[in-house]
C-alpha positions in Angstrom: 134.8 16.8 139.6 131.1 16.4 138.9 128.5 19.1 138.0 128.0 19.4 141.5 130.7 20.2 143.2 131.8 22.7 140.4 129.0 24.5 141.6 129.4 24.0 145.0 132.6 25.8 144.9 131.7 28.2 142.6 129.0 29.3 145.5 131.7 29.4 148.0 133.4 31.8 145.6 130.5 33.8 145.6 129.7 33.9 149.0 133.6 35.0 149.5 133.3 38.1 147.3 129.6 39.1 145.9 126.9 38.0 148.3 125.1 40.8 150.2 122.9 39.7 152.5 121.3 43.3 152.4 119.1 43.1 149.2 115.9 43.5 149.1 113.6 40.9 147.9 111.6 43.2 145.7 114.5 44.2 143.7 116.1 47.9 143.5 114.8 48.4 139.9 111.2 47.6 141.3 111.2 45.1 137.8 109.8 41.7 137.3 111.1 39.6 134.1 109.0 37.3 132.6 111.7 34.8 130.7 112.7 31.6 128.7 114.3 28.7 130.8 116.5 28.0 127.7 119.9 28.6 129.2 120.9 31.1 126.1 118.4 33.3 127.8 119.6 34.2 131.5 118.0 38.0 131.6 120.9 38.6 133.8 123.3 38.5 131.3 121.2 39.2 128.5 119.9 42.6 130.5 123.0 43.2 132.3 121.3 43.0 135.9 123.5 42.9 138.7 122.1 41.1 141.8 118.9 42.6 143.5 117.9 44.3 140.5 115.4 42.3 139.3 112.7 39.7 140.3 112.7 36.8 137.2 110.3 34.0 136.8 111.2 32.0 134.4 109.0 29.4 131.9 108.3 27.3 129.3 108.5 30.1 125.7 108.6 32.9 128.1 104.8 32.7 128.4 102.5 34.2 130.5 100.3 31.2 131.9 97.9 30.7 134.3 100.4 29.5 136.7 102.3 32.6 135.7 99.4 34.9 136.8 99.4 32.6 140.1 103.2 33.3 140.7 103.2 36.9 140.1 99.9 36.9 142.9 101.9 34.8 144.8 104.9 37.0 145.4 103.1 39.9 145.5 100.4 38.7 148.5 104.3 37.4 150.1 105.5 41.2 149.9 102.4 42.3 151.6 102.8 40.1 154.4 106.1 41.1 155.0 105.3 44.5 155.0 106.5 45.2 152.0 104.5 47.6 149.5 105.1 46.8 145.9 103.2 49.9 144.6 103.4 49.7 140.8 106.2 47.4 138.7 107.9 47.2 135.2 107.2 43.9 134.3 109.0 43.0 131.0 108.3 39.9 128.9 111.2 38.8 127.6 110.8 35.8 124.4 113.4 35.1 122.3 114.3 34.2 118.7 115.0 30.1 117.5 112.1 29.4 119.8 112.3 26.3 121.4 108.6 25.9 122.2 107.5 25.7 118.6 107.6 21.7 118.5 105.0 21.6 120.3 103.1 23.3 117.9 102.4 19.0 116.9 101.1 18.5 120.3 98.4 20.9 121.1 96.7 19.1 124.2 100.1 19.6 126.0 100.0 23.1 124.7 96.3 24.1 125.5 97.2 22.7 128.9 100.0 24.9 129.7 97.7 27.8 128.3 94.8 26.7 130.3 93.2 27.1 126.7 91.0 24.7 124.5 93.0 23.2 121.7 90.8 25.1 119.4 92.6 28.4 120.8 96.2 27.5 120.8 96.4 29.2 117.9 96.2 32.3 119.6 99.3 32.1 121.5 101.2 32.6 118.5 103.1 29.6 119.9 105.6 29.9 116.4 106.5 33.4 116.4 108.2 35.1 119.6 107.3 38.7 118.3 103.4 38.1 118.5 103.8 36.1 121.4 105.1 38.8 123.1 102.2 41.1 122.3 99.5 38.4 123.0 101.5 37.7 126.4 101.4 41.9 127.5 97.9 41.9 126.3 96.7 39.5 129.0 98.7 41.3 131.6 97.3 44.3 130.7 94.0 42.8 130.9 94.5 41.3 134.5 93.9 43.8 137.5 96.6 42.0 139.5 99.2 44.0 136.7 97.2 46.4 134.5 98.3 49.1 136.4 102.3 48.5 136.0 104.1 49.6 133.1 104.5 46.0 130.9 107.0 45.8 127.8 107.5 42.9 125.7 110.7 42.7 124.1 112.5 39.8 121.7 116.4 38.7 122.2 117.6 37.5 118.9 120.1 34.9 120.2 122.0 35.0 116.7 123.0 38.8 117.6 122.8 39.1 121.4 120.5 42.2 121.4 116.9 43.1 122.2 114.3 44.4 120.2 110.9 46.1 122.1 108.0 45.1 120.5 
């Protein structure tokens, strides 16, 4: 069986016995998670969100990025369209420990262009440890008008011990 198909019939399986076609694209817990694509990270399991809680983008370290910013005004404009009215969010940005962005720490062009930064300011990003990252990552939603007005957290998941730590 290849990859595929495994989760081709694990979909049917869901779609037997937990889809609900009822949820609500916002999420119930009117929450937006900013997270890792490493797979040790799924902010489902390691939040215990059940489906519909939660809206999650995930990227590269976790890290708030001008595409990030363009994502979050992205679904946000789409709610409004659909009549939706997002009102104010909990947007939590959730980093991790054994952080698999720090290589690139050795290739800061790649880096200042993911940041939309100059390579002088990589620095900044604190692309080595997950705890400041966090902070510089809430600081610039805090400073944009699309989210300063939602309550943001930052918060690190220590992958050795499965638990969170706020920041």
């Amino acid at each position: 069986m290849t990859t595929l198909d495994m989760l081709v019939q694990r979909n049917q399986e869901f779609a037997r016995h937990q889809f609900n076609a009822r949820l609500s694209p916002m999420g119930r817990l009117k929450t937006m998670i900013v997270s890792c694509v490493d797979a040790r990270v799924d902010p489902g399991f390691v939040l215990g969100l059940e489906a519909g809680d939660a809206m999650v983008i995930r990227t590269l370290g976790g890290r708030i990025t001008p595409a990030t910013l363009q994502t979050i005004t992205l679904l946000l404009t789409a709610a409004q369209v659909l009549g939706a009215n997002p009102g104010t969010f909990n947007l939590i940005v959730l980093h991790h420990t054994q952080y698999g962005i720090t290589p690139l720490v050795q290739k800061p062009d790649l880096l200042a262009s993911y940041f939309g930064v100059d390579e002088a300011d990589v620095e900044t990003k604190a692309v080595t440890d997950p705890r400041t990252a966090v902070a510089v990552d809430v600081a610039v939603l805090k400073a944009n008008p699309q989210t300063s007005e939602w309550s943001i957290s930052g918060v690190v998941y220590d992958v050795t011990t499965g638990l969170i730590e706020t920041t």
